[in-house]
C-alpha positions in Angstrom: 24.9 13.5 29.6 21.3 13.4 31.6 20.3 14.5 27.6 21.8 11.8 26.1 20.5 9.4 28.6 16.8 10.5 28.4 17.4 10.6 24.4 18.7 6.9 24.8 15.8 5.5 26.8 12.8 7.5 24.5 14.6 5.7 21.8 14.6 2.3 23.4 11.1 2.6 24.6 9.6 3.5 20.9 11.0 0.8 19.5 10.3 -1.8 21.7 6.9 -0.2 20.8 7.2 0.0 17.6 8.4 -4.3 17.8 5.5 -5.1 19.4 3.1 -3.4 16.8 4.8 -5.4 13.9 3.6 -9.0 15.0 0.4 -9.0 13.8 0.3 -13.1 13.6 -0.7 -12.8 17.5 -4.0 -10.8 17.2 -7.3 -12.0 16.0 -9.3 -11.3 13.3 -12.9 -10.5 13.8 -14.1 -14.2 12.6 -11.4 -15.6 14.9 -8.5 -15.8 12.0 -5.2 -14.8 12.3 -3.3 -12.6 10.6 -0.8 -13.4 8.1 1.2 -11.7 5.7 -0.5 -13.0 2.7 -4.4 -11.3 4.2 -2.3 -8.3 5.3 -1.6 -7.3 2.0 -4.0 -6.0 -0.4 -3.0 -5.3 -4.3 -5.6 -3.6 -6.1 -7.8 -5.5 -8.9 -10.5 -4.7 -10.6 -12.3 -7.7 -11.3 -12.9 -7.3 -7.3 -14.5 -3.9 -7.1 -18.0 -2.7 -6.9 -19.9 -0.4 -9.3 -21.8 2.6 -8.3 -23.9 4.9 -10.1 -21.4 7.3 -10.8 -18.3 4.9 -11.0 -16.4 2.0 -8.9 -15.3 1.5 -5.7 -12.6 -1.1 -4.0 -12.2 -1.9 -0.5 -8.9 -2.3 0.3 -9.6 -2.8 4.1 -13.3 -3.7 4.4 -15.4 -3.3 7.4 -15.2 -7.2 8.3 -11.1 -7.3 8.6 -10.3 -5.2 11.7 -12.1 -5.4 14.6 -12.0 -2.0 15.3 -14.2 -1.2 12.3 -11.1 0.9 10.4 -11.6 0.7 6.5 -9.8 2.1 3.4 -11.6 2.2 0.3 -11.3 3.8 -2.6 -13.7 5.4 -5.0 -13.6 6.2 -8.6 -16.9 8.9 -9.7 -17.0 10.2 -13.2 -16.6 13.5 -14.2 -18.7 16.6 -12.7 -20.6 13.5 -10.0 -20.7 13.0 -6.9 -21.6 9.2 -5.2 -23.9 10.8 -3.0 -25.2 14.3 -1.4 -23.5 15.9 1.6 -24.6 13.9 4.7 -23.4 13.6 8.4 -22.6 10.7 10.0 -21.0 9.1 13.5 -17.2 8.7 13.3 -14.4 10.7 11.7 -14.0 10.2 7.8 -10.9 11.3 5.8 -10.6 11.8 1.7 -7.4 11.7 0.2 -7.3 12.8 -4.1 -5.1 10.0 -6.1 -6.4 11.4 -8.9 -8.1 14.4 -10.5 -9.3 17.2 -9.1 -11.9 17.1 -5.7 -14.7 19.3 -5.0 -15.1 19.3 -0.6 -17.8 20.5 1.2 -17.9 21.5 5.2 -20.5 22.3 7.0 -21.5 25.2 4.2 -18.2 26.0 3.5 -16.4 24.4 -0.2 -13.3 24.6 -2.2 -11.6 22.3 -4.6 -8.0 20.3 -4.4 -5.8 17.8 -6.3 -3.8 15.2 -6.4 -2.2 14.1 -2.9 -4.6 16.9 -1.2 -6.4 15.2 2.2 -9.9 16.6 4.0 -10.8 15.7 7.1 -14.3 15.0 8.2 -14.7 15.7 12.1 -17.9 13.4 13.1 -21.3 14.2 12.8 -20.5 17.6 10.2 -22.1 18.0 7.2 -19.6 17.0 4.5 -19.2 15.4 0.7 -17.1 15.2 -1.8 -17.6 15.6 -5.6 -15.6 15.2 -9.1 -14.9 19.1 -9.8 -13.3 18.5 -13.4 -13.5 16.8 -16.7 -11.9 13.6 -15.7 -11.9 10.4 -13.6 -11.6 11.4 -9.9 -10.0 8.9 -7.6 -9.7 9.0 -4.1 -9.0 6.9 -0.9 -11.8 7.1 2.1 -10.6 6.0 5.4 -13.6 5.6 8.3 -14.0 3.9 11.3 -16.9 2.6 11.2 -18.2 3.1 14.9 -21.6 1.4 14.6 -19.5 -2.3 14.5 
């Protein structure tokens, strides 16, 4: 019964959590807008995305929409590239492969992965990413962006 009750009460407690994080109207944007349901959506289109040297990219949550500096963008790099070098930066940083097949580096250490494979960047190692195939490589990047 004491099971039941505890089980009862954890419930109740996550979901008046889990209410509370699904009115978004309430909070603020960074330039003092609101949030709607309209700006909280993002479909993809390409007539808004950005070439690079190697490709495209497409913010789908750009560095000016959350306060907290959280973006998701995705990149498109062309076969055998990479957009940049391995580097290290501040904050954490996490690939996930739509499409293709990924070539990850770690602080010296690499291997390859495909579709729906995810790498983690802890802050401040050396990491990058590269197209390790014959085709388009797609991939979501996720980063807080610390420095905001």
């Amino acid at each position: 019964m004491r099971q039941k009750f505890i089980l009862t009460l954890s419930l109740f407690c996550l979901l008046v959590n889990f209410g509370s994080a699904q009115e978004p109207a309430k909070i603020a944007l960074p330039d003092g807008k609101k949030y709607t349901f309209e700006n909280c959506i993002n479909r993809f289109d390409i007539t808004k995305s950005s070439k690079t040297a190697v490709g495209y990219q497409y913010w789908f949550i750009d560095q000016n929409f959350l306060k907290d500096g959280l973006t998701v963008k995705m990149s498109v790099v062309g076969p055998n590239q990479a957009t940049h070098a391995p580097h290290k930066h501040a904050g954490d940083e996490i690939f996930f492969v739509l499409q293709g097949k990924a070539r990850f580096y770690l602080d010296g250490k690499t291997t390859t992965g495909g579709v729906n494979t995810s790498f983690y960047c802890p802050e401040n190692s050396e990491h990058g990413i590269s197209n390790a195939d014959s085709t388009e490589l797609k991939y979501l990047v996720i980063r807080k962006y610390v420095d905001k």
